[in-house]
C-alpha positions in Angstrom: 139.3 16.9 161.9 138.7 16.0 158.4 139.8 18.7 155.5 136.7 20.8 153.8 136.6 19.8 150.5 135.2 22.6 147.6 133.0 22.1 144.0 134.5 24.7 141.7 132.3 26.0 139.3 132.8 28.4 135.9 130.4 31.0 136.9 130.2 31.8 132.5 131.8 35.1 132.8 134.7 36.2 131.3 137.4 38.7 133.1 137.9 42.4 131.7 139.8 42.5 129.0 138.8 39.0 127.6 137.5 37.7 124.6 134.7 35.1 123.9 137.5 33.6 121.7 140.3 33.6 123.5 138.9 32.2 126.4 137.2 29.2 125.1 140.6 28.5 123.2 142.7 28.6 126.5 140.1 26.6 128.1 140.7 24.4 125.2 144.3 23.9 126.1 143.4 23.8 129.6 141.0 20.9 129.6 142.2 19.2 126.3 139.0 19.6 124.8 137.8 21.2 121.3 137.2 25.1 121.9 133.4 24.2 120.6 133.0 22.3 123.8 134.3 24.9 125.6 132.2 27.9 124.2 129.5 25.8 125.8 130.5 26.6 129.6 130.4 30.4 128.5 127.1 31.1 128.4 126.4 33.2 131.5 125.5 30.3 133.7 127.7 29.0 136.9 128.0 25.3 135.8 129.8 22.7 137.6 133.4 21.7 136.8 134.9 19.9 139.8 133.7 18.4 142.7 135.9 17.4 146.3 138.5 19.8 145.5 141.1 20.0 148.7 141.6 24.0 149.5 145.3 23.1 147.7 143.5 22.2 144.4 140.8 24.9 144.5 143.8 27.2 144.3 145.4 26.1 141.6 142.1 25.5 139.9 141.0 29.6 140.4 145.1 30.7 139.1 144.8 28.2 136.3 141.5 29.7 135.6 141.7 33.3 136.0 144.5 32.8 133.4 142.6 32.0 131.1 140.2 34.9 132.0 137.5 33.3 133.0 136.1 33.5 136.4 135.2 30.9 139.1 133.5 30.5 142.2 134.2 27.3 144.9 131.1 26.2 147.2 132.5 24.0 150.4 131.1 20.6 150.1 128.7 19.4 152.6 130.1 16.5 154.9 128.1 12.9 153.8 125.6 12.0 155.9 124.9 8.8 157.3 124.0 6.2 154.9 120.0 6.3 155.0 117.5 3.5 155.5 115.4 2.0 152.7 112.5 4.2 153.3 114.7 7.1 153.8 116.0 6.9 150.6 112.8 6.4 149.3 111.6 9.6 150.7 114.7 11.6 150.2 114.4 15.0 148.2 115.8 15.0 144.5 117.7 18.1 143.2 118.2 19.2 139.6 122.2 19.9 138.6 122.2 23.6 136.7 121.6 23.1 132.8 124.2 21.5 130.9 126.3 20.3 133.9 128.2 17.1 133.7 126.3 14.2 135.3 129.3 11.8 134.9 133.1 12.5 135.9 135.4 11.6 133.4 137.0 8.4 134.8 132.9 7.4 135.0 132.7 7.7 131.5 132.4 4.8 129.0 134.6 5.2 126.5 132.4 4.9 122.5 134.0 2.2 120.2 134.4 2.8 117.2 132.6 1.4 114.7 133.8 0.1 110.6 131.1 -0.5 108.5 131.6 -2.9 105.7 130.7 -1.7 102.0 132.6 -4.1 100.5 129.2 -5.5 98.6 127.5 -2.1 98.2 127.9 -0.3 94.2 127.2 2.8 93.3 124.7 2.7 90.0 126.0 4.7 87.0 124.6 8.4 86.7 121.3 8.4 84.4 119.0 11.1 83.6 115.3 10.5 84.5 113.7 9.9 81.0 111.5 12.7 80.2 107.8 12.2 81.2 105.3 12.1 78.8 103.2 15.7 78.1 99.4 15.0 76.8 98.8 17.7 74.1 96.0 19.7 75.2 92.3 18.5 73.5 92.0 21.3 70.5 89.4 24.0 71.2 85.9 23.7 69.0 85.2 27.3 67.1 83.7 26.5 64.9 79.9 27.6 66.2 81.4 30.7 66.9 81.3 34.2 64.6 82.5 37.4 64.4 80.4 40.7 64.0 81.6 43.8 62.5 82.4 46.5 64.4 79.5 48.5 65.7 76.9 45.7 65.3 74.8 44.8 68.0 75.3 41.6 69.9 71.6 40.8 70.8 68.8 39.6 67.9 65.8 41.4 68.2 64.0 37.8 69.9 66.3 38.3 72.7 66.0 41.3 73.3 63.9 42.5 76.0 60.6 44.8 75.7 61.3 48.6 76.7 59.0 49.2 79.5 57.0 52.4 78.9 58.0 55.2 80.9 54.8 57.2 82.3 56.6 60.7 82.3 57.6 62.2 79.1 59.7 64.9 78.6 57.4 67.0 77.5 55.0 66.3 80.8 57.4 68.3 83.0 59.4 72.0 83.1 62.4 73.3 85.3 61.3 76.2 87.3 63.3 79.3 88.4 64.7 79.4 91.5 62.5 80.4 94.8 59.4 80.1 92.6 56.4 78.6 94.6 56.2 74.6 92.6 52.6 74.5 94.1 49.9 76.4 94.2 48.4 78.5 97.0 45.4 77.5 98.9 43.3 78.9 101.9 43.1 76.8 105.0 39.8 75.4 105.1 37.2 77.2 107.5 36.8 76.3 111.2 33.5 75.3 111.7 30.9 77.2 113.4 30.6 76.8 117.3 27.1 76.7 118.6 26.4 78.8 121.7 22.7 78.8 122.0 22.6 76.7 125.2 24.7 79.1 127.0 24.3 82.1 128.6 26.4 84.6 130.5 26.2 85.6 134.1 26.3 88.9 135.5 29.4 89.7 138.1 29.1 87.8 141.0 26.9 85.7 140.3 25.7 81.9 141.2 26.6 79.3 139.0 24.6 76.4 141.0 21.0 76.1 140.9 19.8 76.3 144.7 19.3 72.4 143.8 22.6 71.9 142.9 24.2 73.1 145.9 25.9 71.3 148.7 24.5 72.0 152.6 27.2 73.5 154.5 28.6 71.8 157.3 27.3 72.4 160.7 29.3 75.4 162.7 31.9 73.7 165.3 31.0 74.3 168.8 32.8 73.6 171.9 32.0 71.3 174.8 31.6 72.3 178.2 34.8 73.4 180.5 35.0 70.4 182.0 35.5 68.0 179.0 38.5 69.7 178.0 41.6 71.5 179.8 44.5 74.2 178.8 48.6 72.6 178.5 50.6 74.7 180.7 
């Protein structure tokens, strides 16, 4: 039976007592990596960190780990399947890898030259000040159609001024009145005008309003058929 196999992963917490600090500097040591790269795999988010760890390895991994106080989970691998067909693999599900997880191990990793670059033919100008731009001395201001009045002298000439308008109501038309007193004066209500009753007359008690013309026959008195055309419900 083949041996499980484990992923360790830094699940970006720290163990009591520990500080953001410390940890990323022990890391640091750990890994051989600058602590900035390190404060990177603290953020609170599991991220990978090995894969096809034998249960040997995840061991030392977690003790190596937990002294420098951060804390780690393993995951046991899934066995490979089978290799797949053509249009298996084209129709195989894709899964993302958690944010900021290494795509690459490090033995898969291309190493970056470095590169020199020649400034053999490149000089530096001596420092000059920028000559001073030009200013344009503002046009000079014409005054000389203006004047000054004395104080207290009015602005307008009598052309431009405008006529007064005539007020209709003088002050002498018009009076205050003292309070509650009546401002116009009392009139009667005109008189209602007469109401002819010469075309009527008035009727004793009881009695007719209609002409003998003007009334309506009364209707005939109801009478019943004979026994026979009609019959009692019991």
């Amino acid at each position: 039976m083949t041996e499980p196999l484990y992923d360790a992963y830094l699940t970006g917490q720290l163990l009591s007592g520990t500080e953001p600090a410390d940890a990323a500097r022990r890391l640091a040591r750990l890994f051989k990596r600058p602590p900035e790269t390190m404060r990177g795999l603290l953020t609170g988010k599991p991220q990978l960190l090995k894969r096809g760890l034998t249960r040997a390895a995840a061991l030392k991994y977690r003790e190596a780990l937990r002294s420098a106080g951060v804390a780690v989970a393993f995951r046991p691998q899934q066995e490979k399947p089978a290799p797949a067909s053509a249009a298996e693999t084209a129709t195989a599900p894709l899964t993302l890898a958690a944010a900021q997880t290494p795509l690459l191990r490090p033995e898969e990793r291309r190493a970056q030259p470095e590169r020199e670059v020649d400034v053999a033919g490149l000089t530096l100008a001596p420092l000059t000040p920028l000559p001073p731009s030009p200013s344009e001395p503002a046009p000079p201001l014409a005054v000389d159609h203006f004047s000054l009045a004395p104080a207290g002298s009015d602005v307008l000439s009598d052309e431009e001024r405008q006529p007064e308008v005539a007020s209709l109501v003088k002050p002498g038309d018009w009076s205050v009145a003292a309070p509650g007193s009546q401002l116009a004066p009392a009139t009667a209500p005109p008189a209602a005008p007469p109401v002819a009753t010469d075309h009527l007359q008035a009727l004793l008690p009881d009695g007719e309003l209609l002409a003998p013309e003007e009334r309506q026959p009364a209707p005939p008195p109801y009478q019943l058929s004979e026994a026979s055309d009609w019959r009692l419900e019991e």
